[in-house]
C-alpha positions as CSV (number, residue, x, y, z in Angstrom):
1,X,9.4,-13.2,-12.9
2,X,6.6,-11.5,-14.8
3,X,5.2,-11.7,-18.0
4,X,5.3,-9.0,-20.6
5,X,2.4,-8.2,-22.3
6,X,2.9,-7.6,-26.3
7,X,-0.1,-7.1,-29.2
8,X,1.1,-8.3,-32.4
9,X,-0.3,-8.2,-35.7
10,X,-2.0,-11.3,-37.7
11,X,-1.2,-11.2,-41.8
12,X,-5.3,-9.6,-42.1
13,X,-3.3,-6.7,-39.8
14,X,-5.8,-7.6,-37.3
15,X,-4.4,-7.4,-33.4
16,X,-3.7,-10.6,-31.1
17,X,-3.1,-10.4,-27.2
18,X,0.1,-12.2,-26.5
19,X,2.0,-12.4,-23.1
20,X,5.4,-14.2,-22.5
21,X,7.9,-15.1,-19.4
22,X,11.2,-16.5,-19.4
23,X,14.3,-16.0,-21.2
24,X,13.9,-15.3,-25.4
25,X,17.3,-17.1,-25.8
26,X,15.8,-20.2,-24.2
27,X,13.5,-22.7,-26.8
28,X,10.5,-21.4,-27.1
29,X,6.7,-22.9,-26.1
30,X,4.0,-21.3,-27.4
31,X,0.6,-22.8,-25.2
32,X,-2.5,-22.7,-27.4
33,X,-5.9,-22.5,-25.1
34,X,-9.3,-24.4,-26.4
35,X,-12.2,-22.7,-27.4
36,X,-13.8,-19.9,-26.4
37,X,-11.2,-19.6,-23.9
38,X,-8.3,-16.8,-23.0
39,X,-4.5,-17.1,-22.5
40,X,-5.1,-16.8,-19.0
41,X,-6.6,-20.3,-18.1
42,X,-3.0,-21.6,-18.6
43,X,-2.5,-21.1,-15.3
44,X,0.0,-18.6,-14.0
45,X,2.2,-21.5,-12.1
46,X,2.1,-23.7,-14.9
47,X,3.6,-21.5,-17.4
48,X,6.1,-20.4,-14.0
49,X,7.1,-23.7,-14.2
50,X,7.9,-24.0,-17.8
51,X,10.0,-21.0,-17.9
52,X,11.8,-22.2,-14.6
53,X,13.0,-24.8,-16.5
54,X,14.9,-23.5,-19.1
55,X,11.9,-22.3,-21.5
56,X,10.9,-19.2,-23.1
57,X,6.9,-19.7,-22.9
58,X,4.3,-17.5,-24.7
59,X,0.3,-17.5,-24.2
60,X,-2.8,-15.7,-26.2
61,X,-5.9,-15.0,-26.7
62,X,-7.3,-16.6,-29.6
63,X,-9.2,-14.0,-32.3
64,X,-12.8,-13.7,-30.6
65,X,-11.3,-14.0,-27.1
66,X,-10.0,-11.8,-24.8
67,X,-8.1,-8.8,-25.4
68,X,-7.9,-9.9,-28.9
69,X,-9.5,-8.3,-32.1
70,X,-13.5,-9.9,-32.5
71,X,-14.9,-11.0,-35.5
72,X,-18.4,-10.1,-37.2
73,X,-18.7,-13.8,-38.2
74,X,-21.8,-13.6,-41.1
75,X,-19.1,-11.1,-42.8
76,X,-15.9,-12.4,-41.8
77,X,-16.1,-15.8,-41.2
78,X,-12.8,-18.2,-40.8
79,X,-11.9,-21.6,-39.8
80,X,-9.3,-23.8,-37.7
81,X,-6.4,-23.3,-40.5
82,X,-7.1,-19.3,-40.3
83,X,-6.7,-20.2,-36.3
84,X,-3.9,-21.9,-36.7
85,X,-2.0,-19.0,-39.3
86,X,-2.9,-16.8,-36.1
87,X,-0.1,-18.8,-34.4
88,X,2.3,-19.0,-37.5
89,X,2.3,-15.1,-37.1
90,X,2.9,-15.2,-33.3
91,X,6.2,-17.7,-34.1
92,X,6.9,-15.1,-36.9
93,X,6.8,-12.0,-35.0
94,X,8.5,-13.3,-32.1
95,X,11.1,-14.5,-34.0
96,X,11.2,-17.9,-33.3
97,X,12.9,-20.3,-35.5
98,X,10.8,-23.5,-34.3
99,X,8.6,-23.8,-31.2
100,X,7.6,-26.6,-29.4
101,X,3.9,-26.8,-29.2
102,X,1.3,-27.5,-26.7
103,X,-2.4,-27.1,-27.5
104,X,-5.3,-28.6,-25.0
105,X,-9.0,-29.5,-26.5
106,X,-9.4,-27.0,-29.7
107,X,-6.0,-25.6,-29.3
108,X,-4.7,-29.6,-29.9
109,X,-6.6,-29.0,-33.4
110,X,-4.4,-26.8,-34.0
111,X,-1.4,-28.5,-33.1
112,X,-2.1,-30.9,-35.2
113,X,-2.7,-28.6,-38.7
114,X,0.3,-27.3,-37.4
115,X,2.3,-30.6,-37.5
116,X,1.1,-31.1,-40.9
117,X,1.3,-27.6,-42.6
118,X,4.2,-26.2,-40.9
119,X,6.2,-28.6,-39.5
120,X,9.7,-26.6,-40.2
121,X,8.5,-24.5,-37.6
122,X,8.0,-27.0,-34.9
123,X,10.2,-29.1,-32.9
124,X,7.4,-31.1,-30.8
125,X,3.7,-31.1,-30.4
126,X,2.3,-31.7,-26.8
127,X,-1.4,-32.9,-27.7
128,X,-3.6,-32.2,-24.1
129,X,-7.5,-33.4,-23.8
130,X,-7.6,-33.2,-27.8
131,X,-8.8,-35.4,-30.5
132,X,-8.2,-35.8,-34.4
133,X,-12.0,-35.8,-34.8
134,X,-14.4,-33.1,-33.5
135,X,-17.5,-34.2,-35.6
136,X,-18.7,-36.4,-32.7
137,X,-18.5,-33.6,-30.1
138,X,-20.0,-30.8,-32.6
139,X,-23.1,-33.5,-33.9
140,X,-24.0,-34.2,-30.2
141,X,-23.4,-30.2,-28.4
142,X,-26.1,-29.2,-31.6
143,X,-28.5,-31.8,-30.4
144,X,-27.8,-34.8,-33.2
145,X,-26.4,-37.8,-32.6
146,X,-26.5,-40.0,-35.9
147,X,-24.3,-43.1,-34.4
148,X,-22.1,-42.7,-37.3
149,X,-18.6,-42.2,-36.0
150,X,-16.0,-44.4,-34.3
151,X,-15.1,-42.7,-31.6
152,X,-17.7,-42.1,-28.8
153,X,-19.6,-39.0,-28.2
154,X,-19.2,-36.9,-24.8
155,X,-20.5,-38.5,-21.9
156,X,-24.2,-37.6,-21.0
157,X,-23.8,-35.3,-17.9
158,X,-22.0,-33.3,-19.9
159,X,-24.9,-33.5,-23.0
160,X,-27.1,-32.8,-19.9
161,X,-25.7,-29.7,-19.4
162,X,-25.2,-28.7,-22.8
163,X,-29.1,-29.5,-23.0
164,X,-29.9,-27.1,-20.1
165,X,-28.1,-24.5,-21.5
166,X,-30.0,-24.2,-24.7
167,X,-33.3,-24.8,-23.0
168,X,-32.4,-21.8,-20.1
169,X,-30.0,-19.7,-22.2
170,X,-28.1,-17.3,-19.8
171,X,-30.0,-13.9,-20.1
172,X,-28.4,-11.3,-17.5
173,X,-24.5,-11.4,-16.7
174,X,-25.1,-13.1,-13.6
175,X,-26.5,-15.6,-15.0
176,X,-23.8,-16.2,-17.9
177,X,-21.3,-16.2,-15.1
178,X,-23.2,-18.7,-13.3
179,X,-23.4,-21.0,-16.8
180,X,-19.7,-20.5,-17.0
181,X,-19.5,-22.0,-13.6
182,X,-21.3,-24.8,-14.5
183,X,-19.8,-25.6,-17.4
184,X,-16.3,-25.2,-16.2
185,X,-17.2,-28.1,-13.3
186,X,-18.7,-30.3,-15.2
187,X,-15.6,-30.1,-17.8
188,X,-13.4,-31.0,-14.6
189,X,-15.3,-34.2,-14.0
190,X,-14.4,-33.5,-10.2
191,X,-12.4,-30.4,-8.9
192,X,-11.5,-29.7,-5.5
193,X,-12.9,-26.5,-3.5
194,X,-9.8,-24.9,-3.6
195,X,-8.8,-25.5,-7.1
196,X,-12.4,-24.2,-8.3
197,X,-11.8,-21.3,-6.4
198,X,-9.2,-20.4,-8.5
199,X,-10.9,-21.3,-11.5
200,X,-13.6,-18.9,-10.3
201,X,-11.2,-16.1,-9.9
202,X,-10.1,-16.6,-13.2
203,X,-13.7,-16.8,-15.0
204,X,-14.3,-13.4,-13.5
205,X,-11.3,-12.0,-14.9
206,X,-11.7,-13.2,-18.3
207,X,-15.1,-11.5,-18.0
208,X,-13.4,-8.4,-17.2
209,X,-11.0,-8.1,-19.6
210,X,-13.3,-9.4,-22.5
211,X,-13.7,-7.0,-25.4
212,X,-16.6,-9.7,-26.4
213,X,-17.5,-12.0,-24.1
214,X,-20.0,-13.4,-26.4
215,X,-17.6,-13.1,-29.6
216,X,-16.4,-16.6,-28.3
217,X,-19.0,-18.6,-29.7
218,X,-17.6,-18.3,-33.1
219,X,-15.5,-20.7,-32.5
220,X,-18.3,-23.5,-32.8
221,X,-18.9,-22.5,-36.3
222,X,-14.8,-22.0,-37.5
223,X,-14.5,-26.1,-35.8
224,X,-18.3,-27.2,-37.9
225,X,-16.5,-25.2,-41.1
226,X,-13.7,-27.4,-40.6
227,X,-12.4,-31.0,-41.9
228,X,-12.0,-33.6,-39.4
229,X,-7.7,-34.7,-39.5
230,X,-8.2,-38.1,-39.2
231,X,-6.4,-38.9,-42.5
232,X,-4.2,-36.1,-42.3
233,X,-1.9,-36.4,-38.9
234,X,-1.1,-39.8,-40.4
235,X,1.7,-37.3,-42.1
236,X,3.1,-35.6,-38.9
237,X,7.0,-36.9,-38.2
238,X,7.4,-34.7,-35.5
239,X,7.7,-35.7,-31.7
240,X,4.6,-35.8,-30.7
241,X,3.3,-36.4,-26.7
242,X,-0.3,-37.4,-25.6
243,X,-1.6,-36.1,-22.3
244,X,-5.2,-37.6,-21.6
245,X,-7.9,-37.7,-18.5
246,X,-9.5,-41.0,-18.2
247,X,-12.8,-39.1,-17.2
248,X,-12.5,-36.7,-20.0
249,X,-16.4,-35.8,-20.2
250,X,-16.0,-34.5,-23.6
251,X,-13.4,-36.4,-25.3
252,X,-13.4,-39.9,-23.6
253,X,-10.3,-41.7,-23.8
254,X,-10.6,-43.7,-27.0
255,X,-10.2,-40.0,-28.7
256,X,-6.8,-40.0,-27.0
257,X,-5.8,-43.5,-28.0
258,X,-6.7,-43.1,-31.6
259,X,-4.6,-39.9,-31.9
260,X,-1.5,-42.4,-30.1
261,X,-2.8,-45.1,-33.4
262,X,-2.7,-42.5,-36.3
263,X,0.4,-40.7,-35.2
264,X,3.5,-43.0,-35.7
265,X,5.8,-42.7,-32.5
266,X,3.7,-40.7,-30.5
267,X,3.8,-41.2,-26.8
268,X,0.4,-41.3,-25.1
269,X,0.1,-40.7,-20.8
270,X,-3.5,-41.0,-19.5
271,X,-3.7,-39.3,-16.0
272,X,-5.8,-40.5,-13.8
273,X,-9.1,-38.8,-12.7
274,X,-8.2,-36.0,-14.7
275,X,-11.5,-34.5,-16.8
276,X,-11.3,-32.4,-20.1
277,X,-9.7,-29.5,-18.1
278,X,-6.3,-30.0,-15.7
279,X,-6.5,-28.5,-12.3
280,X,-3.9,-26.3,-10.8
281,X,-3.2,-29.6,-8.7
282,X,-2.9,-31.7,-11.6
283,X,-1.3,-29.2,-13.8
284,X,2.0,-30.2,-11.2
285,X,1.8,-34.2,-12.2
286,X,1.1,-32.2,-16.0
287,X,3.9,-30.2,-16.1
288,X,6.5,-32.6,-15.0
289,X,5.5,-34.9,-17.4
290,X,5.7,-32.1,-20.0
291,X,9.2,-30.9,-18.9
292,X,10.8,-34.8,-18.8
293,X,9.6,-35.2,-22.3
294,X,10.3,-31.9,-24.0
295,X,13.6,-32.2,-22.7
296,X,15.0,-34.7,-24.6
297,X,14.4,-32.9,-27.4
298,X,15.4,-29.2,-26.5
């Protein structure tokens, strides 16, 4: 089974790269990537998976990403509710009467405007490595940390390397591949050989087909230009399912836990020595999970 490729037009006219496998007739899952990341880092197998079992599953590239349209920021600047009208027009264009939703990190931001704004287009939300409050993550990755929130800020290896990053800012392509590299382990917490090979593999082909590769910074400053949703999830009815790592570095577990408090009859699963990021080996434990509780309501 392959996937077919299809560009589709936002309401600004302005083109998103979308790609989906499986059958149309099937309920639909449309997988919503975090930032500054491609369609593609939903791995293959996963999304196999999904469609395997009786879903019609669609991925993109968020604006600023990928094979989709880039944004002059200082002219055009937008935030996490323009993000998430990106994905009302890909469940518009496909024709989809209601999706079921899965969005990891940033892409869980999403999922959750979109349980509050549009939830006569849902049917369930699938909430992965996310939480309802990104102002401690954003005060500590800009190098403040005021003490002011409840929920903890990353942990410090990953502060370390944000640190190292701004001092030694990647100047050739070699060294921006070898920053994404980094990065991408120290998101994992701890990754196999074999599953960072793949991750690798996948790093270079988002460089590849990158319009922008730098375009995906925007995001930093559509999430800092955006309202925390603390107060407002408390208003999603929808079936709602909580996917956490217990040694997510950047949202540590009490960000999952208070997203399983404000959302009434949410179900929350921490996995176990998973990090921000799932592994193509812990996508499998991932997926099941997903497919056992979306079933019940497909």
């Amino acid at each position: 089974m392959n996937f077919i490729e299809r560009i589709i037009k936002n309401q600004n006219g302005n083109s998103l790269f979308t790609e989906s496998i499986g059958n149309p007739r099937n309920p639909a899952i449309i997988l919503i990537m975090g930032a500054m990341n491609q369609g593609i880092f939903w791995y293959n197998s996963f999304c196999e998976y999904l469609s395997t079992n009786n879903f019609f599953v669609i991925r993109f590239d968020h604006r600023d990403t990928g094979m989709s349209y880039v944004v002059d920021y200082k002219i055009d600047p937008y935030n996490l509710d323009d993000m998430t009208s990106d994905v009302v027009d890909i469940i518009e264009t496909y024709n989809i009467k209601k999706a079921n939703i899965i969005g990891l990190s940033m892409g869980g931001y999403l999922c959750q405007l979109l349980g509050v704004n549009y939830s006569d287009k849902i049917i369930s939300l699938s909430l992965i490595s996310t939480t309802a409050d990104h102002r401690p993550y954003m005060e500590s990755t800009t190098g403040k940390i005021s003490n002011k929130f409840d929920l903890p800020y990353p942990r410090k290896k990953y502060l370390d390397f944000i640190r190292k990053s701004k001092e030694n800012p990647p100047i050739t392509d070699n060294d921006f591949f070898n920053n994404q590299k980094e990065g991408w382990k120290v998101t994992f917490d701890e990754i196999s050989r074999n599953d960072f090979s793949k991750i690798i593999k996948l790093i270079e082909l988002s460089n590849h087909r990158a319009y922008n590769k730098y375009s995906t910074f925007n995001h930093a400053f559509a999430v800092m230009n955006s309202e925390d949703r603390l107060n407002i999830i408390k208003n999603i009815k929808l079936p709602t399912f909580i996917y956490h790592g217990d040694k997510d570095p950047c949202f540590p577990i009490e960000h999952g836990y208070k997203l399983n408090e404000l959302i009434s009859g949410s179900i929350i699963e921490i996995i176990k020595d998973m990090g921000h990021m799932f592994s193509v080996t812990e996508s499998k434990l991932l997926q099941k999970l997903i497919i056992d509780n979306l079933k019940k309501y497909n």
